[in-house]
VOFIDO-886411 format. One record per residue (C-alpha): residue number from 1; x, y, z negated; chain; residue in one letter. Coordinates in pm, whole numbers, plus 32768, in hexadecimal, padded with zeros to 4 digits. Example, Ala and Ser with C-alpha at 12.3 -4.5 7.8 and 13.67 -1.06 7.14 Angstrom:
% residues 2
@paza = 1&xx = 84CE&yy = 7E3E&zz = 7CF4&koldren = A&balo = a
@paza = 2&xx = 8557&yy = 7F96&zz = 7D36&koldren = A&balo = s
% end
This chain:
% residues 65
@paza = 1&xx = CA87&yy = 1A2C&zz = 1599&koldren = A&balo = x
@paza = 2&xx = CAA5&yy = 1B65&zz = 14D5&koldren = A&balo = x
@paza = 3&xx = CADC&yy = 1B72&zz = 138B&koldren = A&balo = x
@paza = 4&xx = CB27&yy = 1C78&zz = 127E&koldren = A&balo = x
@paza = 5&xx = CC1A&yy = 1C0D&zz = 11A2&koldren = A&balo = x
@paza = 6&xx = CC92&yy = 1CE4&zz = 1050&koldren = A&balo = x
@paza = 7&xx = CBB2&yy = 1DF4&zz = 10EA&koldren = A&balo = x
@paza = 8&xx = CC87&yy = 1DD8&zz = 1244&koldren = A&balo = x
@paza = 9&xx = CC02&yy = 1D78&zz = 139D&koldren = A&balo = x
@paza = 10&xx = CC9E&yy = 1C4B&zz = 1431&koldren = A&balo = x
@paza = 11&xx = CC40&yy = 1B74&zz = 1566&koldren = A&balo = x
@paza = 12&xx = CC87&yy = 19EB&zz = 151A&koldren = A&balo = x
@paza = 13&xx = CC75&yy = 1875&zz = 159F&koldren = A&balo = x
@paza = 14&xx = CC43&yy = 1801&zz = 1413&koldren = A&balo = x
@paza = 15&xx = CADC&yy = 1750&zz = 13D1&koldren = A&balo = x
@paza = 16&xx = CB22&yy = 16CC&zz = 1292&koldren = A&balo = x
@paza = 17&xx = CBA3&yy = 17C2&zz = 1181&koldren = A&balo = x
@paza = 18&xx = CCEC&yy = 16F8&zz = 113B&koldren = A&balo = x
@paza = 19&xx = CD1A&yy = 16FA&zz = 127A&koldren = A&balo = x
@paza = 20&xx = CD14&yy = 183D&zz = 129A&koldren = A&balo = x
@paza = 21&xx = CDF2&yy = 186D&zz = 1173&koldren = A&balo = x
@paza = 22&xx = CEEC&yy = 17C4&zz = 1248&koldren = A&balo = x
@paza = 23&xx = CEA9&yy = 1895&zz = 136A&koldren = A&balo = x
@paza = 24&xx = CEFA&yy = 19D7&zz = 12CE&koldren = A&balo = x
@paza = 25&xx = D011&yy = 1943&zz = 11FD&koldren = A&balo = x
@paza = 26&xx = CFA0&yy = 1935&zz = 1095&koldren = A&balo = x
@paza = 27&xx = D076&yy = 1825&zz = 0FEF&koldren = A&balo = x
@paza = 28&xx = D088&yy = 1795&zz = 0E60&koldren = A&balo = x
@paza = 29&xx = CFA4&yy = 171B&zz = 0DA3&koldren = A&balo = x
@paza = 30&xx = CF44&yy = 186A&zz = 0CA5&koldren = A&balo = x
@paza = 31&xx = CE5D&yy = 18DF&zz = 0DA2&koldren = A&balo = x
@paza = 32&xx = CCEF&yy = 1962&zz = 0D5E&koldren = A&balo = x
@paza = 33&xx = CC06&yy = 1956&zz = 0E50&koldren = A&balo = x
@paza = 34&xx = CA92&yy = 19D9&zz = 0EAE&koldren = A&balo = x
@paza = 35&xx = C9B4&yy = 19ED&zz = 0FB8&koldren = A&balo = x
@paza = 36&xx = C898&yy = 1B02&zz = 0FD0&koldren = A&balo = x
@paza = 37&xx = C8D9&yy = 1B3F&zz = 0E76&koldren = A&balo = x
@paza = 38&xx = C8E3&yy = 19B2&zz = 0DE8&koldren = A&balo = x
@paza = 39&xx = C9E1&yy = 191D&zz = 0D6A&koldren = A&balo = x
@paza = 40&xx = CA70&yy = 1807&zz = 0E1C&koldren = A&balo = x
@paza = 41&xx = CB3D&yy = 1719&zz = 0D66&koldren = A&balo = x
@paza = 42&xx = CC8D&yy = 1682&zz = 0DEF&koldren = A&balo = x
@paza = 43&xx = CBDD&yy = 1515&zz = 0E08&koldren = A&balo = x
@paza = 44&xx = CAD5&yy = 158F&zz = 0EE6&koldren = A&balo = x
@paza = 45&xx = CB89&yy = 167A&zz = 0FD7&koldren = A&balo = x
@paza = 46&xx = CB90&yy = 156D&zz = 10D8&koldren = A&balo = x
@paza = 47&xx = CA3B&yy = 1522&zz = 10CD&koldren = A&balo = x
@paza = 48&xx = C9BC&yy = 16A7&zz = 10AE&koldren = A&balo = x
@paza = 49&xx = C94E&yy = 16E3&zz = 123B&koldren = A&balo = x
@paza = 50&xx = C9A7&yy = 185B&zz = 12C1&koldren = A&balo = x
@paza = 51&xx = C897&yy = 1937&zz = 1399&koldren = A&balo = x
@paza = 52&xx = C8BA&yy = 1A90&zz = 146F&koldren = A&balo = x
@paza = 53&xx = C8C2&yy = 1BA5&zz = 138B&koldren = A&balo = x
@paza = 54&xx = C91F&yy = 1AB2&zz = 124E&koldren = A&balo = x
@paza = 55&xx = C9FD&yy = 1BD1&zz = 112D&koldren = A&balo = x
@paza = 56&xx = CAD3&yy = 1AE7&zz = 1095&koldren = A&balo = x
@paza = 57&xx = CBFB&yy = 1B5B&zz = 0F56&koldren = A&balo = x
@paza = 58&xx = CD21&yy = 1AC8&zz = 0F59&koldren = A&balo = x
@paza = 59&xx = CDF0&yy = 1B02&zz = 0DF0&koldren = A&balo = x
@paza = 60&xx = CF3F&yy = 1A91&zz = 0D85&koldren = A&balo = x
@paza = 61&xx = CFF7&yy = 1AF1&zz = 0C2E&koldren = A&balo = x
@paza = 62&xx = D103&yy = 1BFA&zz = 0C29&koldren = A&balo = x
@paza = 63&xx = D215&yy = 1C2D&zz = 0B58&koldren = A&balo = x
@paza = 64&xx = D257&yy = 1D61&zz = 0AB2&koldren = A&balo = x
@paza = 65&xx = D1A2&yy = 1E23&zz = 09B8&koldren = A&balo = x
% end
């Protein structure tokens, strides 16, 4: 399905939006995540379903300053 992730177009097997975090390779545990704009919380990524045309952000904390 396509997807567009952190305003990117990607084509992916994911249906579920952790697994999709595995898919593309986003690893730890200080992630933020939303989907069309909402929030979606760490405990619920597994349950949060992914559809054609679904923008989802992806954050992670950077050092520096």
């Amino acid at each position: 399905m396509k997807l567009t992730v952190n305003g990117q177009s990607h084509e992916v097997a994911a249906g579920t939006l952790a697994a999709l975090l595995v898919e593309l390779d986003f690893q730890g545990g200080w992630l933020a995540t939303a989907l069309n704009g909402d929030v979606v919380p760490a405990g619920e990524r597994d349950r949060c379903s992914l559809a054609e045309g679904d923008r989802i952000e992806i954050l992670s904390p950077m050092k520096g300053g």
